[in-house]
Each structure stands twice: as structure tokens, then as C-alpha cells.
C-alpha positions in Angstrom: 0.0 0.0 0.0 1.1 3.5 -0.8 -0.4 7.0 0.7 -0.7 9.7 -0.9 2.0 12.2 0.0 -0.1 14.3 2.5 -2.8 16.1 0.0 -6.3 16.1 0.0 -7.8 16.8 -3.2 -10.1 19.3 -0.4 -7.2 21.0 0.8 -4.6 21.2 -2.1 -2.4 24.4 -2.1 -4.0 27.4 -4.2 -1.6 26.8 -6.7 -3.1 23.4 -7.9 -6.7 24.0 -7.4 -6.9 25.4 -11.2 -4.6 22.5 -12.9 -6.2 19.6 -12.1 -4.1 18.0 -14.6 -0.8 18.6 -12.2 -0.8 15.8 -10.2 1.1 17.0 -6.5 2.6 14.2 -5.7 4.7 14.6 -9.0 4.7 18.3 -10.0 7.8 20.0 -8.1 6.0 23.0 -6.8 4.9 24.3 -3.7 3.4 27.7 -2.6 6.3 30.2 -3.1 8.4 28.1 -5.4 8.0 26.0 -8.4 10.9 24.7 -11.2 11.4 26.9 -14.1 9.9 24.8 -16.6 6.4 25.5 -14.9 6.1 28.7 -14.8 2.8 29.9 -16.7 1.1 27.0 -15.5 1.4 27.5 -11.8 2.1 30.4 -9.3 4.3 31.1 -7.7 6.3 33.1 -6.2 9.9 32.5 -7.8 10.4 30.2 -9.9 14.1 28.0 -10.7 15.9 25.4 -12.2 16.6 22.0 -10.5 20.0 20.9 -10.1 20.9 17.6 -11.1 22.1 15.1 -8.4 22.0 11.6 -8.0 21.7 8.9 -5.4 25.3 7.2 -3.9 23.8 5.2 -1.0 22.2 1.9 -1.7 18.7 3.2 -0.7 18.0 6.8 0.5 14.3 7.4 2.2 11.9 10.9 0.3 10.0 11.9 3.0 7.3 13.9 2.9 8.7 16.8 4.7 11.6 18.6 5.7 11.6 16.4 9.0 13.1 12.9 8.3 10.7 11.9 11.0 7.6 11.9 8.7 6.3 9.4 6.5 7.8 8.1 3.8 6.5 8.0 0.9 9.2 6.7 -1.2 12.9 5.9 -2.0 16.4 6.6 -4.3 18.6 3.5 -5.3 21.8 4.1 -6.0 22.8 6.1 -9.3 19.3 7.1 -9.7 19.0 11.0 -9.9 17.4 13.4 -7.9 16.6 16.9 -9.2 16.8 19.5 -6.5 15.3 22.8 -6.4 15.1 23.7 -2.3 18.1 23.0 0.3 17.1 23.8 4.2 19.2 22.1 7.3 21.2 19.1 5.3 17.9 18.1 3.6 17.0 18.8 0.5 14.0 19.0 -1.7 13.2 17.9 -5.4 12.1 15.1 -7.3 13.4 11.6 -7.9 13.5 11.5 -11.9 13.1 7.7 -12.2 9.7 7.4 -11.0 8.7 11.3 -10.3 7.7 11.6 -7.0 8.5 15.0 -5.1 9.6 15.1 -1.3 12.3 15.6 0.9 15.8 13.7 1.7 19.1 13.8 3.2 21.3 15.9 1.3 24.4 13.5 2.3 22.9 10.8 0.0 23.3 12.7 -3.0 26.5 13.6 -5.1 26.5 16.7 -7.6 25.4 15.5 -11.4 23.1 13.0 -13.1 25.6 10.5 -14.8 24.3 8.7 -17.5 24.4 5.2 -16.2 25.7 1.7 -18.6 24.0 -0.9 -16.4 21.6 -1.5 -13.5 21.6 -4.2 -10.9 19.9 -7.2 -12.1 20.7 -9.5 -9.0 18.7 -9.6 -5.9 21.3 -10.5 -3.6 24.1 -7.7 -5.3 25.9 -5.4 -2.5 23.4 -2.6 -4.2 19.7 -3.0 -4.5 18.1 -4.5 -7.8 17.5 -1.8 -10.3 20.1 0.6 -9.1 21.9 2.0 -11.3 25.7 2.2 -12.3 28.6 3.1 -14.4 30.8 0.5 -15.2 33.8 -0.2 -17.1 34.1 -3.1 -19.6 36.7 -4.5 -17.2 34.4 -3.9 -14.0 30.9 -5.6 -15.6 30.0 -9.0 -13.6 27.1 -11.2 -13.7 25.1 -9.0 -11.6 24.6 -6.3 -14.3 23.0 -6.2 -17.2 23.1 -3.2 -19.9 21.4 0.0 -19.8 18.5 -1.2 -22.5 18.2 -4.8 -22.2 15.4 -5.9 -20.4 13.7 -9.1 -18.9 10.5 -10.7 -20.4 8.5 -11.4 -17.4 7.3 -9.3 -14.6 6.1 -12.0 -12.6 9.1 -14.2 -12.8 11.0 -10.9 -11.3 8.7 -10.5 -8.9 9.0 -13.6 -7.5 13.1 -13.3 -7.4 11.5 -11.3 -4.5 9.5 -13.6 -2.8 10.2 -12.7 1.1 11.0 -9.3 0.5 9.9 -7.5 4.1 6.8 -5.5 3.6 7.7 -1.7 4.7 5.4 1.2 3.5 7.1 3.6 1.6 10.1 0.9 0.5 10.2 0.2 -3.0 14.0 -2.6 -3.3 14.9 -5.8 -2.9 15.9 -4.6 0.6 11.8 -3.7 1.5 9.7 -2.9 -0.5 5.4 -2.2 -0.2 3.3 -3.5 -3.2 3.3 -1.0 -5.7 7.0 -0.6 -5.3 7.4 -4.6 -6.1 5.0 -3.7 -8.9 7.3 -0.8 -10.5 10.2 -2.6 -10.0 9.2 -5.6 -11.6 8.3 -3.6 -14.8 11.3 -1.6 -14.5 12.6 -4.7 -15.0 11.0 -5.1 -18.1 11.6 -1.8 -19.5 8.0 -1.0 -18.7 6.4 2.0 -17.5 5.9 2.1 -13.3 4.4 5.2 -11.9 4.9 5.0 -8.1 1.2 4.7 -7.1 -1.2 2.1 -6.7 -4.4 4.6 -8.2 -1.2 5.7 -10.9 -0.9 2.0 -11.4 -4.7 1.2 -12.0 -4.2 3.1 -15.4 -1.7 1.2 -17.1 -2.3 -1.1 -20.1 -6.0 -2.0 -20.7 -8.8 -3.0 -18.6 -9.4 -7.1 -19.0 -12.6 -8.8 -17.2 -11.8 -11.1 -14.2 -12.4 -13.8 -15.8 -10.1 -13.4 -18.5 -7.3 -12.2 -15.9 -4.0 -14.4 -16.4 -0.3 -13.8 -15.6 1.3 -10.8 -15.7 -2.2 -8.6 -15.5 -1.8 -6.0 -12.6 -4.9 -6.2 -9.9 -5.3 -2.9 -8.3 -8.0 -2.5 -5.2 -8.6 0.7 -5.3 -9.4 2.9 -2.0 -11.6 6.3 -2.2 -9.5 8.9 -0.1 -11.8 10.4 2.2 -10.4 10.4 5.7 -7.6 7.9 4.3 -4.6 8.0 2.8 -4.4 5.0 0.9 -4.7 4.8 -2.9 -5.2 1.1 -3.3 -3.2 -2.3 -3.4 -1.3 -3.5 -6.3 -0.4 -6.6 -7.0 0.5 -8.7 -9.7 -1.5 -12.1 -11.2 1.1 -15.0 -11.1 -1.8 -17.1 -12.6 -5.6 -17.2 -12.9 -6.4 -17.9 -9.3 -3.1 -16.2 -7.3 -1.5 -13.2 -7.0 2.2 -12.1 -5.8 2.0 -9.0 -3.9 3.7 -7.5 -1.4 1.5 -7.0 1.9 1.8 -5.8 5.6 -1.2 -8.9 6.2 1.7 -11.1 5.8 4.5 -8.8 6.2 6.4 -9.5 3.1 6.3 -10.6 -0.3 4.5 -13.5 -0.8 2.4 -16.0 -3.2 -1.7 -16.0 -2.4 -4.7 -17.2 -3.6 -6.9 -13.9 -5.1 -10.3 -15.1 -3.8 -8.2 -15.0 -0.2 -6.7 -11.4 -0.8 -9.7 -10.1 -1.9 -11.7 -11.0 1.1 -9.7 -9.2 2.7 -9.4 -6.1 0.8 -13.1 -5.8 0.8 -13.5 -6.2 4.1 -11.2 -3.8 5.0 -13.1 -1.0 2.6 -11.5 -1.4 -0.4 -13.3 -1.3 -3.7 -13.4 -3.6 -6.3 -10.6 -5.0 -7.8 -9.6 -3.3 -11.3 -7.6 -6.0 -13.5 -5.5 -4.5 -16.3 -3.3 -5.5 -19.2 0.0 -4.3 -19.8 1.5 -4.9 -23.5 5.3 -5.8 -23.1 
């Protein structure tokens, strides 16, 4: 489960109220500043241009805020970059390009530039996190990376290379992960398109009928926001009658039947479970 990053679509900033196609979550403003390239389509009151940076610990936390006390609504592997626009006592605040969600981190997790990376991690048990990403020599590539545009056919067989995964909201690596991270990283995988959120998620591909739902097909559960946070559940269909999903039920990754998960969902007020389609 993912929650949104601390906006109601009631209470959004006066900035956002008249572009409702700028999602806040992913558009790097904020009353008083926004990032050059947006200005004319929101106020503010300065606008600048992000500096490139990029990740150089295995996996840095984005908060929500300046405090790295409050939630977290996401993370930055190694070599991914992070384009900052605000800097305020050793955090800083921007947007992780990969998957383009806005928020705060530690400004000693990040190194000056965006280099353009040759390979990413595609091992699970690699000293860095699967998916981060690297420069490497011809003399320095080993069986743990695989080339910057070579991809893997299956999100489901990657998915389950993470079977056991702990279940941490927020996490999105082979370290911890919650389930629409294990969902974006497995189509990351894949060369596929992964938005970081489970309602961002729901819109992928096409819609397919239940009935016709086989492997690979993304099962969403959405949840209205009202009073909650949550977006929905994502999870991935391993065949016609079980999912692989990563869940705080069970507290990890794991393999279960979709009848099972679903009871649950709805019981605990989610809605309907949206099944979609997504074209390699």
C-alpha cells in the first residue's frame, strides 16, 4: 500500500486548485516556489531550475517533509538522480526523476550531477539494490549487471526473485519494498512504464474482465480517499487464481490465492478490484 503524499484533493495548495491535470505528488512545486519549466502554469512566487544530483547510497528514504521523522512516501537506489530545487538544514527538496515523486531527503545521500548510467543491478542479492543504477567499465561488468536497455520478459518471474521481501510502506528494493513498489520494479525490470502509485498504477495497459485475468495482468484494489490515505493495493497475477504481492497482512512478499486477498481487501473498505493489461 502506498499513501498519498499528505494532500487532500479538499485542501490542495491554491496553486493546484486550477490544474487539475498537475498531479502534487509529481509536480515540483509548492506555494512560493515552483521549477522553471512551470512557470505559466502555476504560481508562484519564484520560480528556478533544478539541479541535477543523484543517489550514492544503496537506498535513501523521500519523505514527505523537511523532518526525516515523517512518512515516507518513497525511495532513491543508488545512481538514480534526484533533481533538487530547495536545500534547508542538510535536507534537500526535489524530485526523484526515475519514477517522479516529489519530497524531501538527506542531502548527504546525494552527489553533484546525473551520470548517465551503462547498467543497472539485475541480481537480488548484489551489494546494491536490484534496479540501481551504475557506471561500469568493460573490465568492471560482472554477472550482476545487465546493460542499460536490455530488459527481462517477465514481470512476474521478477517479482518472484523477490518472494520474502519485508513489507515496509514507503520501500520500493529488494531490501523492503510495499506492493506498488514490487510492482514498479518488476516492470522496471521489463523496460515497462511504473508510476509509483497504486491509483497511478490502475491506469496502465488496458482493462481485462476477471475472468479473463491471467499472468502478468496488474490487480489494483482501489481505495476512495476520504479520511484515508491510501490509494489502493497493487499486485500482480502469477496465474488465474493467485496473486504475488507485497503486503503488511503477511509482512512480506509473498504468493496467495486472489479469492483470499480479496476478502480481505473488501472487508477492510476497499473497492473492487480493477484488473488490467500491460502490453510488453
Amino acid at each position: 500500500m502506498v499513501r498519498r503524499s499528505g494532500f487532500n484533493e479538499t485542501e490542495l495548495p491554491p496553486l493546484f486548485t486550477d490544474a487539475a491535470l498537475l498531479d502534487p505528488r509529481t509536480t515540483l512545486a509548492r506555494p512560493g516556489l515552483a521549477e522553471q519549466a512551470l512557470e505559466g502554469c502555476v504560481e508562484a512566487e519564484a520560480y528556478r531550475a533544478p539541479t541535477a544530483m543523484h543517489g550514492v547510497v544503496a537506498v535513501a528514504d523521500i519523505h514527505i517533509s523537511q523532518d526525516a521523522g515523517s512518512e515516507r512516501i518513497d525511495q532513491l537506489l543508488f545512481g538514480e538522480a534526484f533533481d533538487v530545487l530547495d536545500r534547508a538544514g542538510g535536507r534537500v527538496w526535489g524530485r526523484a526523476r526515475r519514477d517522479g515523486l516529489v519530497g524531501w531527503i538527506d542531502a548527504a545521500a546525494l552527489s553533484e550531477g546525473a551520470p548517465l548510467p551503462t547498467h543497472r543491478i539485475a541480481s537480488v542479492s548484489a551489494d546494491l539494490p536490484f534496479n540501481a543504477l551504475v557506471v561500469a567499465d568493460n573490465d568492471d561488468v560482472a554477472a550482476h549487471l545487465m546493460p542499460i536497455g536490455t530488459f527481462e520478459a517477465d514481470p512476474v518471474s521478477v517479482a518472484e526473485r523477490l518472494l520474502g521481501v519485508p513489507h515496509q510502506p514507503g520501500a520500493r528494493s529488494s531490501q523492503a519494498t510495499d506492493c506498488s513498489g514490487l510492482v514498479q520494479q518488476a516492470l522496471y525490470a521489463c523496460g515497462l512504464a511504473g508510476p509509483r502509485f497504486a491509483d497511478q498504477q490502475a491506469g496502465l495497459g488496458e482493462g481485462v474482465a476477471r475472468d479473463q485475468a491471467r499472468r502478468g495482468d496488474l490487480v489494483v484494489w482501489p481505495h476512495a480517499t476520504g479520511d484515508q490515505a491510501w490509494t489502493g493495493h497493487s499486485a500482480l497475477m502469477l496465474d488465474a487464481q493467485r496473486v504475488i504481492h507485497a503486503t503488511g497482512h503477511h509482512g512480506a512478499v509473498v504468493i496467495e490465492n486472489l479469492a483470499e486477498a480479496e476478502a480481505r481487501y473488501r472487508a477492510d473498505g476497499f473497492d473492487a478490484p480493477v484488473f488490467r493489461r500491460i502490453a510488453a
